[in-house]
N, C-alpha and C positions, 0 to 999 in steps of 0.2 A: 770784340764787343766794346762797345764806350757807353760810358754811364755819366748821367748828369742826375747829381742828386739835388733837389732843390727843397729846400725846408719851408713850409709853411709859416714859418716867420721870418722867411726870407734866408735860405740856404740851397744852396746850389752846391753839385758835384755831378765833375763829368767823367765820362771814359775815353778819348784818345788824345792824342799827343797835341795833335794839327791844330783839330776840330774844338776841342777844348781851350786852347790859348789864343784861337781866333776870335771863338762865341766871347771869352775874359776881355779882349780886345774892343768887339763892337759895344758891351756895355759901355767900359771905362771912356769911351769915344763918345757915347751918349750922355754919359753925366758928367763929361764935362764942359758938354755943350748948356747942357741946359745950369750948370755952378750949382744946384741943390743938392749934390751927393759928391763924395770924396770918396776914390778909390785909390785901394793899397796892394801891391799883388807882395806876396812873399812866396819864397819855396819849404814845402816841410823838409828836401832832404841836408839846406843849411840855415833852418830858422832854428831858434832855440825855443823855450818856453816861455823865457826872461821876455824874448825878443816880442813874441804872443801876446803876452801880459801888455807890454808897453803900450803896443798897436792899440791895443783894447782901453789902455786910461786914456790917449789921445783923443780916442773915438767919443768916449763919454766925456771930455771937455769939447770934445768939436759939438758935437749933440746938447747939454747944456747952454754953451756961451752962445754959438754961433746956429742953432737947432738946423743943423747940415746934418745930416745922416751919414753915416760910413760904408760901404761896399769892401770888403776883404774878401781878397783871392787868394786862397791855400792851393799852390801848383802839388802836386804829388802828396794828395794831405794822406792816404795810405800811409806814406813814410812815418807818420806819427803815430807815437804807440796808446794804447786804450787811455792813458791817463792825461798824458797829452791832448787827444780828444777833449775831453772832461774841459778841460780848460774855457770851450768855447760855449758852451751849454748855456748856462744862466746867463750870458751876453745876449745870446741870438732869441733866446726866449724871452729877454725884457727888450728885446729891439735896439740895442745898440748899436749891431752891428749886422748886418746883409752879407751872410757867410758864403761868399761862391769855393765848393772846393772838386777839385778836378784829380780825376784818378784813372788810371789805366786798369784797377784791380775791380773785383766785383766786391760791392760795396758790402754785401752778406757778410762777408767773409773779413772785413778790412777795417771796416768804420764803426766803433762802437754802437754798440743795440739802441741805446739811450738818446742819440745824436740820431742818428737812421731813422729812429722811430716819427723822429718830429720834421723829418725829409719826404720831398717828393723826388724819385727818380726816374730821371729821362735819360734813356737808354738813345746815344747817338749812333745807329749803322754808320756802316760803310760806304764809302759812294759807291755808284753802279757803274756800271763800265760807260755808259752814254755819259754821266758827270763828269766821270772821269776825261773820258775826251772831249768837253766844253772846256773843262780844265787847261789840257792839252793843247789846243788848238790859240786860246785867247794866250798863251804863251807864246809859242811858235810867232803869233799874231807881233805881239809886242816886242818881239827880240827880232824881227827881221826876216825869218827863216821863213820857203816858202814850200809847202805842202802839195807834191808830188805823187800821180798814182806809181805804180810798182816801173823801176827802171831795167831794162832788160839788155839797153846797148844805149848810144847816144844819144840822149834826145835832144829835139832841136828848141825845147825850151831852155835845157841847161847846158848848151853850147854857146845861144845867146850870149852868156855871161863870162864869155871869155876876152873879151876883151874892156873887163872891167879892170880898175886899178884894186880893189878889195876883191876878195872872193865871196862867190855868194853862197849861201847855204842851201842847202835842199834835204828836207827831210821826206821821203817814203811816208805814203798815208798808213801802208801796212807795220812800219819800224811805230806810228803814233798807235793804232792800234794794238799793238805787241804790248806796247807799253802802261796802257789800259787795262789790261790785261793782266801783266803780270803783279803790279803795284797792288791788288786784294785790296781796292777802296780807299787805298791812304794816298791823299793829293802828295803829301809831303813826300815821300818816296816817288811819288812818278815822277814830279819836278825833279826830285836830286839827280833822277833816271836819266831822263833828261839833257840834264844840264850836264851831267858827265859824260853821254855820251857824244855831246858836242865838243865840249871843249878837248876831248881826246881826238876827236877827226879832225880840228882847226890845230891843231898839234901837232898831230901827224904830218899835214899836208905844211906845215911851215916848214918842220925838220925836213919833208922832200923839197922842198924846192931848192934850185941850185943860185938862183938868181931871182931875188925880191924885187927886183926894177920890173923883169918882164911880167906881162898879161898875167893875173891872177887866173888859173882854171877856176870850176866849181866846185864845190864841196858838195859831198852825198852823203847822208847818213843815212843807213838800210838798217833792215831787221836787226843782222848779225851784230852790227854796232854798237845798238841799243841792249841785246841781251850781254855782252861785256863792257857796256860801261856800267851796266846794274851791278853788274859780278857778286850776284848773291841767289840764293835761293829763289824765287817769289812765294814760297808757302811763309803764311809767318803765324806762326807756332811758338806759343811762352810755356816751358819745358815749366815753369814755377807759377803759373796763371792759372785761372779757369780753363785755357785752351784746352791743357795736360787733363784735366779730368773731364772735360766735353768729349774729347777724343778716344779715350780709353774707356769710356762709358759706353759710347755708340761702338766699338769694338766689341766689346763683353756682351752688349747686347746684341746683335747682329750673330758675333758668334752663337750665340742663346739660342735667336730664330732661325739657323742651321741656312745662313744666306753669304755661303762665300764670295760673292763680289761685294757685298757690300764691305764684308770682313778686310779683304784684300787693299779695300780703298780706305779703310779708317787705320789700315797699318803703314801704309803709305803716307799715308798725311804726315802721321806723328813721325816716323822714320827720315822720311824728307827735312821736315821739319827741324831735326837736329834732335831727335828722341832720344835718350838712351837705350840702346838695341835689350840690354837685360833688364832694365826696366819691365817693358814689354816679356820679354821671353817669361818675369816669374808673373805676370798676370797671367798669363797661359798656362804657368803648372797648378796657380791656385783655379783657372777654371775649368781642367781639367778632370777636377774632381771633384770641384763643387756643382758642375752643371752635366756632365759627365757619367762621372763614379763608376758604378758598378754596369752602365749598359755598355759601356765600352773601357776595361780594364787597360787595353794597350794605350788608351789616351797618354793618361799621364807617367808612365816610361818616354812615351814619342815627346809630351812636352820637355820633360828633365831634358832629354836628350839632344832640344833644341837649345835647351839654357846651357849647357856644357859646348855645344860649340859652337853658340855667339861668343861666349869666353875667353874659347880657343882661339878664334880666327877675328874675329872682330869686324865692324864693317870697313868698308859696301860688302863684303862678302857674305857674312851671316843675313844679309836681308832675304836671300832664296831659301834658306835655312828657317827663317820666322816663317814666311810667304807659305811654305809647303806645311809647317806647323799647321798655322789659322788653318788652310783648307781641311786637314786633316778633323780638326776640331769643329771643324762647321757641321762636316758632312758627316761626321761620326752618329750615332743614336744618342739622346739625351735623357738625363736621369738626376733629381733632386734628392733620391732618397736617405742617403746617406748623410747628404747636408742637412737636412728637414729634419733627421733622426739625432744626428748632434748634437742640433740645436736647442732640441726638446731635450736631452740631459741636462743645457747648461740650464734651461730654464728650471728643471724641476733641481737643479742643487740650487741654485739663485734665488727661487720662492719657498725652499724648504725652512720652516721655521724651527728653533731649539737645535739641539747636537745635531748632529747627522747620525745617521745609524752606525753601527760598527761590522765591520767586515765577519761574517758567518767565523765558527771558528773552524770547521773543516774546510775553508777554503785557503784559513793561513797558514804562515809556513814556519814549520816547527825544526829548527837547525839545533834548538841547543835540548838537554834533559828537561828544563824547569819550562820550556814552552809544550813541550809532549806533555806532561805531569798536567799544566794549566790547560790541557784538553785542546790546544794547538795543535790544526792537522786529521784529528781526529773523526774520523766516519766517509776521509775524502775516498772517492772511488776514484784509480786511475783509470781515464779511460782509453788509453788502447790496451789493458789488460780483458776488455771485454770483446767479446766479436759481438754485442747490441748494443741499442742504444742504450744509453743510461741514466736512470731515472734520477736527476742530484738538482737542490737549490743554488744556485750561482747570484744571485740577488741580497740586498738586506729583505729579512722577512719583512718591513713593512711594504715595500716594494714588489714581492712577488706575485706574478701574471703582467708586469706593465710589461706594455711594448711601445718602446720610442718611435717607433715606423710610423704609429697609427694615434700614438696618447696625444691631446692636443690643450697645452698649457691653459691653467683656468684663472692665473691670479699672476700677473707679469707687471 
């Protein structure tokens, strides 16, 4: 997800890497066509505050002497801590300065409440896979290389090109497709995609050749190519991002609605992704029992028993070990009760006002002479000395008859 936060008095902030230093780009291009605004990019993760400060006197002599407005690009203003923030406030609210700042994080969570509140943000997607191959294509276009259906044996388009003195490229429409594909929306990754997968096939084919005078063959770059010159996952997954609790949300939940494939597919993600395999495993012992509980008791032994041998064995192998968890947990019967009922203790010690009550004294325990004497112990009934049931207060008396199952907090 990419975010562009833009302030109502002129503040901007975005969300990806590309997309973000592109959008900073066609402004800066724009005002300096037209000379009425001066644009400054900085980065948070090697600006200082000192450095912040400066930017901001310059602005307001540029704005004074020369009445040119300033535009500041904060790259990664995330990296800056709430105080730092602070900094830019009373600038961008009396119009000094046209604050663009660009972040990969979600801005909730990252960018002071105070700064945020006086933002507009635009949330920049992903491209679509059809973009992505405009993208694709207007490259290939510009580098020379020529765009081929699927090759099966010789063709007599790319035999043409043997007796050229270069050799000519040919990329598979299916290797450009792949590559749409797997890059999840980011231009920047499918060009790098790309462009490694070329210059390792023109590489290749140099190291073979025995003699550089003779006929250049052609060059072919296929599928196969293209997925080791990526040589990476294509899930992309931020273990320290929004992604990490997008994903383990839609897991929790899914498990919740007792819908194993979808379960299956949001352990995947993260898994692929580079998750931490126990991460995962203790989400599943805590929902085990918080969504679980009591309608299926073997749940959470089956979770623990998953977390002890992801431990042991570690991945890729503990992922059939998770896989058979989730399902396990899907399809099990589900039950809040025990969570619902807990809850309602802490609330009723958490709204309880004055001391708390004190423990009955036949329920304490009386180990020495002077706690017997002080009537510690006294009146307990043991009860397996009874063959019935036994009639006894386990409660503080102001409490007695509550039932946490069904009491529903009145003042929280």
């Amino acid at each position: 997800m990419n975010y562009t936060l833009i302030l109502l008095t002129d503040l901007l902030l975005f969300q990806t890497v590309s997309s973000q230093t592109t959008l900073a780009h066609i402004i800066a291009s724009s005002s300096k066509r037209n000379g009425t605004v001066r644009f400054v990019t900085l980065s948070a993760t090697s600006t200082s505050t000192n450095e912040v400060r400066e930017v901001i006197k310059q602005a307001q002599n540029e704005l004074r002497l020369f009445k040119r407005k300033t535009v500041l690009f904060i790259d990664e203003i995330h990296r800056f801590n709430k105080s730092q923030q602070d900094t830019f406030l009373p600038h961008v609210e009396c119009g000094t300065v046209t604050l663009i700042g660009a972040t990969t994080e979600n801005p909730s969570f990252q960018v002071n409440s105070a700064l945020l509140s006086r933002c507009r943000v635009i949330v920049l997607e992903r491209l679509s896979v059809e973009a992505m191959g405009s993208i694709l294509n207007r490259a290939v276009d510009a580098l020379g290389i020529r765009v081929v259906p699927v090759v099966n044996g010789e063709d007599d388009r790319l035999a043409s090109a043997a007796h050229q003195s270069e050799p000519q490229v040919y990329i598979e429409q299916k290797a450009l497709d792949t590559i749409a594909h797997l890059c999840d929306g980011d231009a920047r990754a499918g060009l790098n995609g790309l462009q490694l997968a070329v210059q390792a096939r023109v590489a290749a084919h140099r190291a073979g050749m025995p003699d550089p005078s003779r006929d250049a063959p052609h060059i072919l770059i296929q599928e196969d190519h293209v997925k080791e010159g990526l040589q990476r996952s294509h899930i992309l997954y931020d273990k320290a991002g929004e992604e990490h609790y997008n994903c383990i949300s839609a897991l929790h939940k899914s498990l919740r609605g007792s819908h194993e494939n979808a379960a299956l597919y949001w352990l995947g993600r993260m898994l692929e992704g580079g998750e931490d395999p126990l991460y995962v495993a203790r989400r599943l012992v805590r929902f085990a029992s918080e969504d679980i509980g009591l309608a299926d008791p073997a749940a959470l032994p089956q979770a623990v028993s998953a977390f002890q041998a992801c431990h042991f064995i570690g991945m890729p192998e503990c992922e059939v070990i998770l896989a058979q968890c989730v399902v396990y947990l899907a399809r099990a019967p589900k039950s809040v009760d025990v969570y619902k009922a807990y809850s309602n203790v802490k609330a009723c010690l958490r709204n309880h006002r004055g001391p708390l009550p004190p423990v009955p004294l036949h329920l304490r325990n009386a180990p020495t002479r002077l706690m017997k004497d002080l009537g510690y112990a006294k009146g307990y009934k043991y009860n397996p000395a009874f063959s019935s049931a036994v009639e006894q207060e386990y409660l503080p008396e102001e409490l007695r008859g509550m039932n946490f199952f069904t009491w529903t907090p009145t003042d929280q």
